[in-house]
PyMOL Python script that loads the backbone (N, CA, C, O; Angstrom):
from pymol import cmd

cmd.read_pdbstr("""\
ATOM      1  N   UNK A   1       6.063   8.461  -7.465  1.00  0.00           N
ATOM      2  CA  UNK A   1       4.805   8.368  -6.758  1.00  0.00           C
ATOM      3  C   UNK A   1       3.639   8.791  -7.650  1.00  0.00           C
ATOM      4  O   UNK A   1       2.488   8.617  -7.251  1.00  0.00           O
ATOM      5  N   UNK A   2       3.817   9.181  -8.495  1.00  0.00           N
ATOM      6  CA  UNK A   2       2.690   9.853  -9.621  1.00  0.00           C
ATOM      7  C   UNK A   2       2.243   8.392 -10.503  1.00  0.00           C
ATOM      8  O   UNK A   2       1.045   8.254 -10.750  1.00  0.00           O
ATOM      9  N   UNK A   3       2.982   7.579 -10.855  1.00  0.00           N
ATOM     10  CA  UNK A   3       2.942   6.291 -11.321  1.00  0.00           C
ATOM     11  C   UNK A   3       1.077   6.030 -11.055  1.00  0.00           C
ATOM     12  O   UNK A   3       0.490   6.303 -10.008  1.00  0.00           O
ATOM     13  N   UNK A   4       0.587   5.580 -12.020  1.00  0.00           N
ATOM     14  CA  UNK A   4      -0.999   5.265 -11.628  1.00  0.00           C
ATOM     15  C   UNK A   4      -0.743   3.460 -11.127  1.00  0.00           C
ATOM     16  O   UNK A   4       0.087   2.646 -11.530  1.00  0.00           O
ATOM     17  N   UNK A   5      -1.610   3.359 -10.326  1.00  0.00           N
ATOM     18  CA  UNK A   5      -2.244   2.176  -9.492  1.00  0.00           C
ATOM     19  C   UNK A   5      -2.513   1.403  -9.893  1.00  0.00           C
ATOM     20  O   UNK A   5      -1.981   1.768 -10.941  1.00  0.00           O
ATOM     21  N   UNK A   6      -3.027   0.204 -10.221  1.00  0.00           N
ATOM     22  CA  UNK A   6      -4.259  -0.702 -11.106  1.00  0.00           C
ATOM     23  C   UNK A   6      -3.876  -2.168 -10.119  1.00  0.00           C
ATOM     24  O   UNK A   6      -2.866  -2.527  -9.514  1.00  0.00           O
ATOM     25  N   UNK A   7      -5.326  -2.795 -10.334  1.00  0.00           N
ATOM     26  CA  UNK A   7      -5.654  -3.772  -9.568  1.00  0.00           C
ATOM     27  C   UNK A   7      -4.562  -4.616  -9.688  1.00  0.00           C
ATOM     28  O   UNK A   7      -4.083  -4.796 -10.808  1.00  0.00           O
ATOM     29  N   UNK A   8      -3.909  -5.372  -8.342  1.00  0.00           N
ATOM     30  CA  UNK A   8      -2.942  -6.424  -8.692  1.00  0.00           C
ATOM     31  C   UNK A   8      -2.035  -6.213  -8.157  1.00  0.00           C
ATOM     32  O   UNK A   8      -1.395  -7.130  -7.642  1.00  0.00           O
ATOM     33  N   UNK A   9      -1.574  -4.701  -8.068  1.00  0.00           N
ATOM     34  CA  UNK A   9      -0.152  -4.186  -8.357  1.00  0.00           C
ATOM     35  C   UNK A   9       0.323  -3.622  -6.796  1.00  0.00           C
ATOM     36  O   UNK A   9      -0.250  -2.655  -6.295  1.00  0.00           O
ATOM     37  N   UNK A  10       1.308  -4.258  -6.177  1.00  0.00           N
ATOM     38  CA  UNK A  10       1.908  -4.232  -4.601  1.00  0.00           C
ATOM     39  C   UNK A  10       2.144  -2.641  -4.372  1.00  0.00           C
ATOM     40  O   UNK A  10       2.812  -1.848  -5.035  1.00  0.00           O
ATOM     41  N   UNK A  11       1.506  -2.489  -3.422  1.00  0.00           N
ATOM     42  CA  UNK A  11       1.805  -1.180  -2.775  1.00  0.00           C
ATOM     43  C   UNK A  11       2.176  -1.049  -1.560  1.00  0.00           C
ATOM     44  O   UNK A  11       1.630  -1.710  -0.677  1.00  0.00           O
ATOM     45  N   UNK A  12       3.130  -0.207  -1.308  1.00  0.00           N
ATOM     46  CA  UNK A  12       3.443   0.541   0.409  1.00  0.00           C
ATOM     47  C   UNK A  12       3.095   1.429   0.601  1.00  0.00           C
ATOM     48  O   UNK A  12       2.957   2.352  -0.201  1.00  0.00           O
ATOM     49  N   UNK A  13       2.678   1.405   2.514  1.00  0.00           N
ATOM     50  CA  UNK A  13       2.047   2.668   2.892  1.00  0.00           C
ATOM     51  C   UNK A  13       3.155   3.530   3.337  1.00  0.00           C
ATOM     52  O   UNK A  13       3.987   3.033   4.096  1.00  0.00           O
ATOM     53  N   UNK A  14       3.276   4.781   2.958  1.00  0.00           N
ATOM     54  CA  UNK A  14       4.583   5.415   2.662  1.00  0.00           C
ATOM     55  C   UNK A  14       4.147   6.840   3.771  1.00  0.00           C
ATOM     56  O   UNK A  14       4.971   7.744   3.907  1.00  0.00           O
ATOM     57  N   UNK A  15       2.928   6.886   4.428  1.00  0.00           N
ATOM     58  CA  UNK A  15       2.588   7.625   5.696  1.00  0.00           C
ATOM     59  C   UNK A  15       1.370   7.134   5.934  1.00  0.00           C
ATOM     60  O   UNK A  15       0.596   6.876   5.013  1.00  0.00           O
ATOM     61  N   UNK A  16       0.996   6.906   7.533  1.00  0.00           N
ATOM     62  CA  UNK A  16       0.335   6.948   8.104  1.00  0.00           C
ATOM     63  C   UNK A  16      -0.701   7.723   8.046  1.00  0.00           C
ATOM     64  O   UNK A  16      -0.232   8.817   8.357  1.00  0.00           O
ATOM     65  N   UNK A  17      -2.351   7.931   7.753  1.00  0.00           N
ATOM     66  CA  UNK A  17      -3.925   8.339   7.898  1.00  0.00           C
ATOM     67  C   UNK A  17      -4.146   8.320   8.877  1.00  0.00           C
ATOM     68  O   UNK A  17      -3.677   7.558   9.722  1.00  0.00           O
ATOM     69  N   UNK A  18      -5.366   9.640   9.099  1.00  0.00           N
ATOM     70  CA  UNK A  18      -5.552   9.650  10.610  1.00  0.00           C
ATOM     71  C   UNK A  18      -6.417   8.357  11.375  1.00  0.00           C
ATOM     72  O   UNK A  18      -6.387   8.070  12.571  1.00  0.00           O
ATOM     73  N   UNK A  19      -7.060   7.798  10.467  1.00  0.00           N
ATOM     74  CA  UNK A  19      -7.614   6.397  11.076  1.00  0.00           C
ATOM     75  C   UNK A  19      -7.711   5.733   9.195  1.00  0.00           C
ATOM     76  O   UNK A  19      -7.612   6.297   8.104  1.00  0.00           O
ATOM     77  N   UNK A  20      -7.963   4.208   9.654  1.00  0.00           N
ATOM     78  CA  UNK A  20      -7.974   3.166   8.252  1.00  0.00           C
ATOM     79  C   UNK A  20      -9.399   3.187   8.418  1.00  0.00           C
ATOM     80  O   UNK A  20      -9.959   3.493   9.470  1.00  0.00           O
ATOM     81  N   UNK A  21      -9.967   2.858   7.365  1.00  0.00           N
ATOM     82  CA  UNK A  21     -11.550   2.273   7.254  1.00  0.00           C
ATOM     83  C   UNK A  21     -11.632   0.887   6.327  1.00  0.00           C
ATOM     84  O   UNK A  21     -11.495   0.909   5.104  1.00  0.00           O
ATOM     85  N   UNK A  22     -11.794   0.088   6.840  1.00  0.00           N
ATOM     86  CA  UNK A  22     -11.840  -1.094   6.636  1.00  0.00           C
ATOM     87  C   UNK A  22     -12.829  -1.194   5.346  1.00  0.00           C
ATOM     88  O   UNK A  22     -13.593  -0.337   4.902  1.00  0.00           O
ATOM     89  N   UNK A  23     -12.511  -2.797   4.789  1.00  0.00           N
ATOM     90  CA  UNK A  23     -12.973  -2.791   3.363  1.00  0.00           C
ATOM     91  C   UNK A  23     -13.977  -3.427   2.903  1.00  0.00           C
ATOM     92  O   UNK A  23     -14.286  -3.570   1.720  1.00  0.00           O
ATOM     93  N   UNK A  24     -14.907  -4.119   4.545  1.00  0.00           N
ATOM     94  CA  UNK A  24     -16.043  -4.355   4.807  1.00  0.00           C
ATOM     95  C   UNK A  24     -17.453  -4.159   4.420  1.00  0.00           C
ATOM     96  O   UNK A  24     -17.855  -3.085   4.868  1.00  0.00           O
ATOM     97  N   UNK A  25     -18.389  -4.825   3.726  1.00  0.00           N
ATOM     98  CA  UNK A  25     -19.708  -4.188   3.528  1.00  0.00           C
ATOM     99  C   UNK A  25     -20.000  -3.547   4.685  1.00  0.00           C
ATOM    100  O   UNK A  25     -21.177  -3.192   4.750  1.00  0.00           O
ATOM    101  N   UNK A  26     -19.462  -3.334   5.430  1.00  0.00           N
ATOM    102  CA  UNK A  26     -20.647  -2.349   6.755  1.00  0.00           C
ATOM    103  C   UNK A  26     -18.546  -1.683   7.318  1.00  0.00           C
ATOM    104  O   UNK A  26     -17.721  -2.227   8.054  1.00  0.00           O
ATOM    105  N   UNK A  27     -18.498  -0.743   6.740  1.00  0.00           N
ATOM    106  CA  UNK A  27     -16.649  -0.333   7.296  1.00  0.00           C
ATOM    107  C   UNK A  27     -16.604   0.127   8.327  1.00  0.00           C
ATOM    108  O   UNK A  27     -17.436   1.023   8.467  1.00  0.00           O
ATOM    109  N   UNK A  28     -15.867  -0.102   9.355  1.00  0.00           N
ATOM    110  CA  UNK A  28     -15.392   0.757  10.257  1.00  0.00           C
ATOM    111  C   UNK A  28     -14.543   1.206  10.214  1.00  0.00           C
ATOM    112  O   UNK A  28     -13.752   0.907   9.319  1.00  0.00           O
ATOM    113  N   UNK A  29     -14.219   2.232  11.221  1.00  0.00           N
ATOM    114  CA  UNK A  29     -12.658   3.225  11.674  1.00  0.00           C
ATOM    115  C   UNK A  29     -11.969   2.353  12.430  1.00  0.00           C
ATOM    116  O   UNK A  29     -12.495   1.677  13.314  1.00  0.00           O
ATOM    117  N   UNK A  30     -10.557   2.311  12.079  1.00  0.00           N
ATOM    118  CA  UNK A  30      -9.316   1.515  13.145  1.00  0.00           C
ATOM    119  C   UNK A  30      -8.523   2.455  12.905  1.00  0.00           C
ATOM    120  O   UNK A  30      -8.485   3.246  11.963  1.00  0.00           O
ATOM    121  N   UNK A  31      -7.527   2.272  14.304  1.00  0.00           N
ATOM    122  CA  UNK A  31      -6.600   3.891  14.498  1.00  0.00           C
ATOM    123  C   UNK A  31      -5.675   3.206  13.441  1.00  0.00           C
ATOM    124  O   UNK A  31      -5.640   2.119  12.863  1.00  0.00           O
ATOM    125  N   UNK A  32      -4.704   4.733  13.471  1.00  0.00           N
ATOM    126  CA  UNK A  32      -3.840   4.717  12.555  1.00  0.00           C
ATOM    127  C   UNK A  32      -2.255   3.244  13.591  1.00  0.00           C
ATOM    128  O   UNK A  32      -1.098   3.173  13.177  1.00  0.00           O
ATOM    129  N   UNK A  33      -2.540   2.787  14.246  1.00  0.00           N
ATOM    130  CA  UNK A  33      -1.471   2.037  14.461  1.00  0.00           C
ATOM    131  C   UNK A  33      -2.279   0.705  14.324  1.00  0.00           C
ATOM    132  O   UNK A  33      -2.195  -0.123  15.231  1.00  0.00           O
ATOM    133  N   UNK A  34      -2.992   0.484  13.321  1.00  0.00           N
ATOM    134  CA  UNK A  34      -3.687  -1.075  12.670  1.00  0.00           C
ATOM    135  C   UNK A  34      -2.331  -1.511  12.053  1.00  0.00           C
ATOM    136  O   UNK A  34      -1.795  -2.586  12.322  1.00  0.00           O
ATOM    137  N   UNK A  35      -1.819  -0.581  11.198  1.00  0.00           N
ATOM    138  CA  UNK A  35      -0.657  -1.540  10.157  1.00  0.00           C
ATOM    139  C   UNK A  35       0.369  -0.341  10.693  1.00  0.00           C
ATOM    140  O   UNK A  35       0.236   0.766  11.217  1.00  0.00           O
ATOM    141  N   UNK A  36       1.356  -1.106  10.307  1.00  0.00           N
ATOM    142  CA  UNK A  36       2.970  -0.357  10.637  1.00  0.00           C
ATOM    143  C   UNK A  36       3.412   0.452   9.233  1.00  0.00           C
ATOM    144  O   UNK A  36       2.903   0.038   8.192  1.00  0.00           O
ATOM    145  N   UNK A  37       4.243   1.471   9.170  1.00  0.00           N
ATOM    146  CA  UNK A  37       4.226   2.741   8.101  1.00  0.00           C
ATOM    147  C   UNK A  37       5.322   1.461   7.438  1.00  0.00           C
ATOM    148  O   UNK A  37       5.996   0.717   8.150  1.00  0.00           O
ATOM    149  N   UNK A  38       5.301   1.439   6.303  1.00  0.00           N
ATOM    150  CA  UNK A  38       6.025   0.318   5.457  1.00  0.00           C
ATOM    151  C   UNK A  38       5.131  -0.671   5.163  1.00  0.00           C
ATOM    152  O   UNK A  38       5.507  -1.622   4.478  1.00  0.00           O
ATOM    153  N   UNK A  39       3.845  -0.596   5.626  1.00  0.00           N
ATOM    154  CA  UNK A  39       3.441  -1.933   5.188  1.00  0.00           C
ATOM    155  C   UNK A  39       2.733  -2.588   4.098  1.00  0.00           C
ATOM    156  O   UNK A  39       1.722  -1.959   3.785  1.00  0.00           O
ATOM    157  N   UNK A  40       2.934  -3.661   3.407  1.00  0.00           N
ATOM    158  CA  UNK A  40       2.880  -3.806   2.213  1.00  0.00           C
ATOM    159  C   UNK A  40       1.733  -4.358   1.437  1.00  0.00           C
ATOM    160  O   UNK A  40       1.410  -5.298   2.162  1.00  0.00           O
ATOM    161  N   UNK A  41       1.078  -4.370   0.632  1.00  0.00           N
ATOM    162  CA  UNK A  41      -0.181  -4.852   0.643  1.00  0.00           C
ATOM    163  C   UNK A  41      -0.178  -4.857  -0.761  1.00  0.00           C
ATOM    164  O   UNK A  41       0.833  -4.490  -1.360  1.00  0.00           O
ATOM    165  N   UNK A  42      -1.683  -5.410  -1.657  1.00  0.00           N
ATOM    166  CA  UNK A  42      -2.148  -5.872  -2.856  1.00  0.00           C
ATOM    167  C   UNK A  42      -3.235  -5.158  -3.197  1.00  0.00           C
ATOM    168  O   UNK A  42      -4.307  -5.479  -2.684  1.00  0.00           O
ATOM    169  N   UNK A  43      -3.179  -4.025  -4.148  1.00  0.00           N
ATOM    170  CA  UNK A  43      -4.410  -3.639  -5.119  1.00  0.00           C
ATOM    171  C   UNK A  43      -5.398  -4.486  -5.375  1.00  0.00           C
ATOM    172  O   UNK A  43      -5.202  -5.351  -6.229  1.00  0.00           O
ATOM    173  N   UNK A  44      -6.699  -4.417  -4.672  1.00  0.00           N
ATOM    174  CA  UNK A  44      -7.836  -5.058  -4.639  1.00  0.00           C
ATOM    175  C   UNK A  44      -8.621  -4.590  -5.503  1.00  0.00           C
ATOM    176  O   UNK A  44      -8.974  -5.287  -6.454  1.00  0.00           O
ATOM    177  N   UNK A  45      -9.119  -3.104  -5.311  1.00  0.00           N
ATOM    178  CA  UNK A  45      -9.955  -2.374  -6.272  1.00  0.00           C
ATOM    179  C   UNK A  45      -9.837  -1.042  -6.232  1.00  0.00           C
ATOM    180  O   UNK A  45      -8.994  -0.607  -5.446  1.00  0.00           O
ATOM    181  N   UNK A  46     -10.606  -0.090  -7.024  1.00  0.00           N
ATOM    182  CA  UNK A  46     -10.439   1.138  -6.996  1.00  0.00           C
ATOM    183  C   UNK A  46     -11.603   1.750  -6.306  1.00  0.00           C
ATOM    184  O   UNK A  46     -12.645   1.145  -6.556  1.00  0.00           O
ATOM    185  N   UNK A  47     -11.716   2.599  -5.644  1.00  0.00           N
ATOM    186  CA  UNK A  47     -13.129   3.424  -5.021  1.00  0.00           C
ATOM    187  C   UNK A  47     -13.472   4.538  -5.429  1.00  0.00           C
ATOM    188  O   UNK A  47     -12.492   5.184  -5.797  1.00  0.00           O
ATOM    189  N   UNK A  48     -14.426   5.071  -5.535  1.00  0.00           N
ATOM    190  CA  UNK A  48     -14.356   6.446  -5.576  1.00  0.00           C
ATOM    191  C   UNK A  48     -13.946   7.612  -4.542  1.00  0.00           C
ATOM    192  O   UNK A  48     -14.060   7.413  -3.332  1.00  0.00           O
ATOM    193  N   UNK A  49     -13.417   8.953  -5.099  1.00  0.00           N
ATOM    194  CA  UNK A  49     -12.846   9.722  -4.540  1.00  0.00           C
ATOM    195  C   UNK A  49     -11.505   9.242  -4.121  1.00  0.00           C
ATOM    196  O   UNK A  49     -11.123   9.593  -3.005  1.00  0.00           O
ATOM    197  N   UNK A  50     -10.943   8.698  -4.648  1.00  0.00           N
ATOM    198  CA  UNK A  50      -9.290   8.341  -4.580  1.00  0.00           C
ATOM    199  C   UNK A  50      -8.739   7.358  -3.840  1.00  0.00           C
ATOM    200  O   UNK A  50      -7.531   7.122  -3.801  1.00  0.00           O
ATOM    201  N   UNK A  51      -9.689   6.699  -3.172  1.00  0.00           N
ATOM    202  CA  UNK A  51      -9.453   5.209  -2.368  1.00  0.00           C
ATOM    203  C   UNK A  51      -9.074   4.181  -2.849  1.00  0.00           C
ATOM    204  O   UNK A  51      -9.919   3.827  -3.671  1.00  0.00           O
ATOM    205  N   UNK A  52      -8.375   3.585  -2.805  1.00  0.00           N
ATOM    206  CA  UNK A  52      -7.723   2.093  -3.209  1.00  0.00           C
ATOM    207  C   UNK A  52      -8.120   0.725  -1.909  1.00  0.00           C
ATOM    208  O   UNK A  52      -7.554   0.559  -0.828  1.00  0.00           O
ATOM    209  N   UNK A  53      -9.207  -0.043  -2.479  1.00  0.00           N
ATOM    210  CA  UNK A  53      -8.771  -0.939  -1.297  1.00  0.00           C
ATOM    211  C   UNK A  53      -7.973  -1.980  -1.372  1.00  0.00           C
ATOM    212  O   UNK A  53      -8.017  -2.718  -2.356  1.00  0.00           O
ATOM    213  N   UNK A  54      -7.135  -2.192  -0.358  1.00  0.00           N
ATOM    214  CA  UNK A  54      -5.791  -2.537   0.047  1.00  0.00           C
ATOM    215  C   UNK A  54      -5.978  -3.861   0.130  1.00  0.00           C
ATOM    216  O   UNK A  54      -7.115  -4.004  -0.320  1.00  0.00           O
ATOM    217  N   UNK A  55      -5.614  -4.803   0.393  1.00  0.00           N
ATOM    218  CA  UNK A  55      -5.694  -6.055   1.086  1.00  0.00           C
ATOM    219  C   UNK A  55      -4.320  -5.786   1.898  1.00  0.00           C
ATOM    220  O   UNK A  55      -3.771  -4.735   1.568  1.00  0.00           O
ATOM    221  N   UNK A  56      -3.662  -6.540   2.898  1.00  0.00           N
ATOM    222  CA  UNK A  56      -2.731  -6.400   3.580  1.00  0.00           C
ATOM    223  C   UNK A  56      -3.123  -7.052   4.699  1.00  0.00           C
ATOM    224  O   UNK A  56      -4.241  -7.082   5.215  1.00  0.00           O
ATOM    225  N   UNK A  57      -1.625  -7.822   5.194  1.00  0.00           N
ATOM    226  CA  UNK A  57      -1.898  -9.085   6.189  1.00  0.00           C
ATOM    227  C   UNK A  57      -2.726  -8.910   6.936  1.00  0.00           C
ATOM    228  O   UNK A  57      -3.479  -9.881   7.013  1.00  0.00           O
ATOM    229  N   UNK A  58      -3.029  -7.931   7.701  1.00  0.00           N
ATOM    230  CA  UNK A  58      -3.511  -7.326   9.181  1.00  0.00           C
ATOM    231  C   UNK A  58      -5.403  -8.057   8.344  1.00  0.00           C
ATOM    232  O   UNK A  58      -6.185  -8.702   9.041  1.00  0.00           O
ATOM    233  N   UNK A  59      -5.656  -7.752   7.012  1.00  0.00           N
ATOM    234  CA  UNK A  59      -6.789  -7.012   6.420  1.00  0.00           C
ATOM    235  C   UNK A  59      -7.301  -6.490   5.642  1.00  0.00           C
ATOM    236  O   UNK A  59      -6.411  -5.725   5.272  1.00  0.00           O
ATOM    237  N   UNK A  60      -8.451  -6.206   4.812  1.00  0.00           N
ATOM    238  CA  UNK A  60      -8.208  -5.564   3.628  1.00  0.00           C
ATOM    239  C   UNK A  60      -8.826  -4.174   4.261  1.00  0.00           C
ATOM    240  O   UNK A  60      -9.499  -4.233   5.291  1.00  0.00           O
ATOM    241  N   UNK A  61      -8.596  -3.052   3.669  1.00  0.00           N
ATOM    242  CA  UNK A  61      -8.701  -1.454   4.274  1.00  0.00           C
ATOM    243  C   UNK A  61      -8.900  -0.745   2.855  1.00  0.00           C
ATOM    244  O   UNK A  61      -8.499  -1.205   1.786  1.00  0.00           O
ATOM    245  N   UNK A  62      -9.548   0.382   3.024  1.00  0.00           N
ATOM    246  CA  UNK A  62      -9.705   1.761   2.030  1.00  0.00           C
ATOM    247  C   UNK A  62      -8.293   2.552   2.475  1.00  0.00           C
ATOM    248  O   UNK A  62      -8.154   2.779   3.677  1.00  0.00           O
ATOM    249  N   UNK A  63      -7.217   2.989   1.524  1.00  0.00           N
ATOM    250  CA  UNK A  63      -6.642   3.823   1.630  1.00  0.00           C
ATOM    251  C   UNK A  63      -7.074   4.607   1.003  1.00  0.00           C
ATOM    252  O   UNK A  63      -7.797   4.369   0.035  1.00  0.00           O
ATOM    253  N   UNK A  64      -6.640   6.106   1.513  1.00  0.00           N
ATOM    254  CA  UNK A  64      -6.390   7.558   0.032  1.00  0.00           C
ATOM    255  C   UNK A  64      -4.856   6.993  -0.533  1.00  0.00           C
ATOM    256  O   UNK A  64      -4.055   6.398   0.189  1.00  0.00           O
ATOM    257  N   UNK A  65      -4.659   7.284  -1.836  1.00  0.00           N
ATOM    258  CA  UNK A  65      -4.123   7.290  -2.965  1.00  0.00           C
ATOM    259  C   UNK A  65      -2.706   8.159  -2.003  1.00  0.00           C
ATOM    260  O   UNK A  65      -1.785   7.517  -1.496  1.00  0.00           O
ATOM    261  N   UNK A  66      -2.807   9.470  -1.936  1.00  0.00           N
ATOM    262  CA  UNK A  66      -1.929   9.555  -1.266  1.00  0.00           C
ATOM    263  C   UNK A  66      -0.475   9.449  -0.144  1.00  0.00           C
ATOM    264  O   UNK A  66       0.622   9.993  -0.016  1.00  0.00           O
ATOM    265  N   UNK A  67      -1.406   8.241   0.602  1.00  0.00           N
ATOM    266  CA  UNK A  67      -0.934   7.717   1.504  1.00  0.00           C
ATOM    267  C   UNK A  67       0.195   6.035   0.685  1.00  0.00           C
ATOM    268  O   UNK A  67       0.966   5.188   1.136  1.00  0.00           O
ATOM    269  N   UNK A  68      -0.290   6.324  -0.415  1.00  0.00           N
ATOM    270  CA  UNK A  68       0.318   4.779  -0.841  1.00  0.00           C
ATOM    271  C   UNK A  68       1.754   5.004  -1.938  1.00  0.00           C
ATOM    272  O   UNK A  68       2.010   6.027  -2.573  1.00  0.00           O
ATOM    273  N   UNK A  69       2.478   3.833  -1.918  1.00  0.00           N
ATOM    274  CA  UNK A  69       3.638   4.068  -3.466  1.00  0.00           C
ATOM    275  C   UNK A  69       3.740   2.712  -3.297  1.00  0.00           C
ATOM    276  O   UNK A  69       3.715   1.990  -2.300  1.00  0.00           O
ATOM    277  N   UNK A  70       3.920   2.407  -5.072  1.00  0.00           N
ATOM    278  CA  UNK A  70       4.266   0.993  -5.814  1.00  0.00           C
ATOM    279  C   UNK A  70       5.165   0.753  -4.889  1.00  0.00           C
ATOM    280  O   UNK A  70       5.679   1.621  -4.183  1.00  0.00           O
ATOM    281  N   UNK A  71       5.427  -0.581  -4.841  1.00  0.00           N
ATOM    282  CA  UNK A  71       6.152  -1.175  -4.096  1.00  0.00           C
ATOM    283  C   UNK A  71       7.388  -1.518  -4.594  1.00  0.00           C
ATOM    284  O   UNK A  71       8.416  -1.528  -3.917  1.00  0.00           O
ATOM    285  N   UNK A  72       7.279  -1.937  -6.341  1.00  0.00           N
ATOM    286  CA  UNK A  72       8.585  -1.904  -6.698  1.00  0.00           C
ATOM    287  C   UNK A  72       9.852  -1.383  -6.761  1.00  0.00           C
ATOM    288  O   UNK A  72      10.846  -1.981  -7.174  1.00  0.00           O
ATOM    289  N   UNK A  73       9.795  -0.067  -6.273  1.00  0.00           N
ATOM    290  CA  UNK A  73      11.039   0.464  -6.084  1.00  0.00           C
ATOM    291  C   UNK A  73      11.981  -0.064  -5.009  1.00  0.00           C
ATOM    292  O   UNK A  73      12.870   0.775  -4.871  1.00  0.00           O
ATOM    293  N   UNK A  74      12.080  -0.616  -4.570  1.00  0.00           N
ATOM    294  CA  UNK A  74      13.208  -1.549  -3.961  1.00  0.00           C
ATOM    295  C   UNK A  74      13.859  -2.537  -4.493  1.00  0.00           C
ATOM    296  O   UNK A  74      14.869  -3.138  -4.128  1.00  0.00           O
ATOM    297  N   UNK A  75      13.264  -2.630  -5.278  1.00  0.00           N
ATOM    298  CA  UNK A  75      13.781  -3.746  -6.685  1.00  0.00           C
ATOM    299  C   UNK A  75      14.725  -3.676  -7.400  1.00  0.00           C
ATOM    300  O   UNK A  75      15.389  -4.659  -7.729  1.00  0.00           O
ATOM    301  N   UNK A  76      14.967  -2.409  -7.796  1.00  0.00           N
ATOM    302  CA  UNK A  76      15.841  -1.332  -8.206  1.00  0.00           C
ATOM    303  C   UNK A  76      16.842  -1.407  -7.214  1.00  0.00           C
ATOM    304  O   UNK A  76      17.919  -1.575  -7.786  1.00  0.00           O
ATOM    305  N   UNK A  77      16.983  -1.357  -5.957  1.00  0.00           N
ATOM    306  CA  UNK A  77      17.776  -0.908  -4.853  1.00  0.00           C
ATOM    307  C   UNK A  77      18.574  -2.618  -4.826  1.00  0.00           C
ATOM    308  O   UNK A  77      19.749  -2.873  -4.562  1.00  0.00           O
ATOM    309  N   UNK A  78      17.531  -3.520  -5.171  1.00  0.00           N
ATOM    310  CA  UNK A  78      17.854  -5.469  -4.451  1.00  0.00           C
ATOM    311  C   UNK A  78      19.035  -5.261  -6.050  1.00  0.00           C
ATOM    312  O   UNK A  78      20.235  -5.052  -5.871  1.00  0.00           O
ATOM    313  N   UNK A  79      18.464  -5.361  -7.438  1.00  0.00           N
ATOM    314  CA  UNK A  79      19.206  -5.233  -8.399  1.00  0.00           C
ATOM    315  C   UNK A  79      20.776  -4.119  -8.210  1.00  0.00           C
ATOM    316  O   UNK A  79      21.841  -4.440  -8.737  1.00  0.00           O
ATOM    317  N   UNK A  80      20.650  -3.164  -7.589  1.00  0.00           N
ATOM    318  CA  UNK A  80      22.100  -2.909  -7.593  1.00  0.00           C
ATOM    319  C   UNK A  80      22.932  -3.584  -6.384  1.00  0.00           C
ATOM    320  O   UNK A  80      24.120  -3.337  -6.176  1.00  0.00           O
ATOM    321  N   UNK A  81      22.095  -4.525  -5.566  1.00  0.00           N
ATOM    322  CA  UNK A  81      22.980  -4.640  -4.526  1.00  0.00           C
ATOM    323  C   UNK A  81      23.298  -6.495  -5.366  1.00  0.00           C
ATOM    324  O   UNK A  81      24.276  -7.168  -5.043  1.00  0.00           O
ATOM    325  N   UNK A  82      22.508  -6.857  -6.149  1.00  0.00           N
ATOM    326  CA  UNK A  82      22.901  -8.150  -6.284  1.00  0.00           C
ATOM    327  C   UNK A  82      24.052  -7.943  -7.543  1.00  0.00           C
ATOM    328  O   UNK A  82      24.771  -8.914  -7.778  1.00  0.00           O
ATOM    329  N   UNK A  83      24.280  -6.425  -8.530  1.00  0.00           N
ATOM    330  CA  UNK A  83      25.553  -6.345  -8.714  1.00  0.00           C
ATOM    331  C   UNK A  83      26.283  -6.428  -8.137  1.00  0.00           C
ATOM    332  O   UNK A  83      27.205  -7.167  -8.481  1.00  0.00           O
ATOM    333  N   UNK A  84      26.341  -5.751  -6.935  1.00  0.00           N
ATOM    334  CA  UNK A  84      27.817  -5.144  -6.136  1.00  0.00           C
ATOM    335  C   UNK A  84      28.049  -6.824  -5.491  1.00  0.00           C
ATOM    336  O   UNK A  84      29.215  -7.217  -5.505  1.00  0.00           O
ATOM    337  N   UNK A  85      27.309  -7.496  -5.108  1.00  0.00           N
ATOM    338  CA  UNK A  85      27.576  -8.712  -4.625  1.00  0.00           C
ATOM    339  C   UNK A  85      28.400  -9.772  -5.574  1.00  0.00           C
ATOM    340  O   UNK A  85      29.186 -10.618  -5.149  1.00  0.00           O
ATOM    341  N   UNK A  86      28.064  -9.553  -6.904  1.00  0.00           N
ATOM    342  CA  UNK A  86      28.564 -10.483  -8.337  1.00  0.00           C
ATOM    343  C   UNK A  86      29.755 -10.124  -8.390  1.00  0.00           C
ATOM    344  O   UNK A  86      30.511 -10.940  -8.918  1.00  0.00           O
ATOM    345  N   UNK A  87      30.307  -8.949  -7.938  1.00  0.00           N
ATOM    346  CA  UNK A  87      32.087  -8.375  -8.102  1.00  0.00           C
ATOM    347  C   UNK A  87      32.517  -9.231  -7.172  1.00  0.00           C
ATOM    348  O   UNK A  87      33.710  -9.268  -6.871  1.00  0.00           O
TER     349      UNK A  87
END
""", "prot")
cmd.dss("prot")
cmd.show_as("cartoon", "prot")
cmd.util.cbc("prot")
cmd.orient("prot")
């Protein structure tokens, strides 16, 4: 989870914020049940004070940095299962 961010690069929301703020020239607050905890989205840009905005189906949103992890690590998990499948 320490892994740095950069535009492009798939991320999951790995906990729930107390509300999202949308990625809107004029943002609003949407509760925290806008997107479901797993959900997966695309590095748009960076913000200041530690925000990433998200794109993600629902929308594009400001996360905190916190709340997010690369997405690739399941990749890792698909690669050992498409060994165990090759035996």
């Amino acid at each position: 989870m320490t892994a740095e961010l950069a535009v492009g690069d798939r991320v999951r929301l790995i906990a729930l914020p107390p509300y999202f703020k949308t990625a809107d020239p004029m943002p609003m607050l949407r509760p925290p049940d806008t997107l479901p905890l797993g959900a997966e989205g695309v590095v748009q840009s960076r913000r200041p004070g530690g925000y990433w905005g998200i794109k993600f189906d629902q929308g594009a949103f400001l996360v905190d940095r916190q709340y997010l992890d690369r997405a690739d690590a399941p990749a890792e998990r698909a690669t050992g299962a498409s060994e165990s499948g090759e035996a």
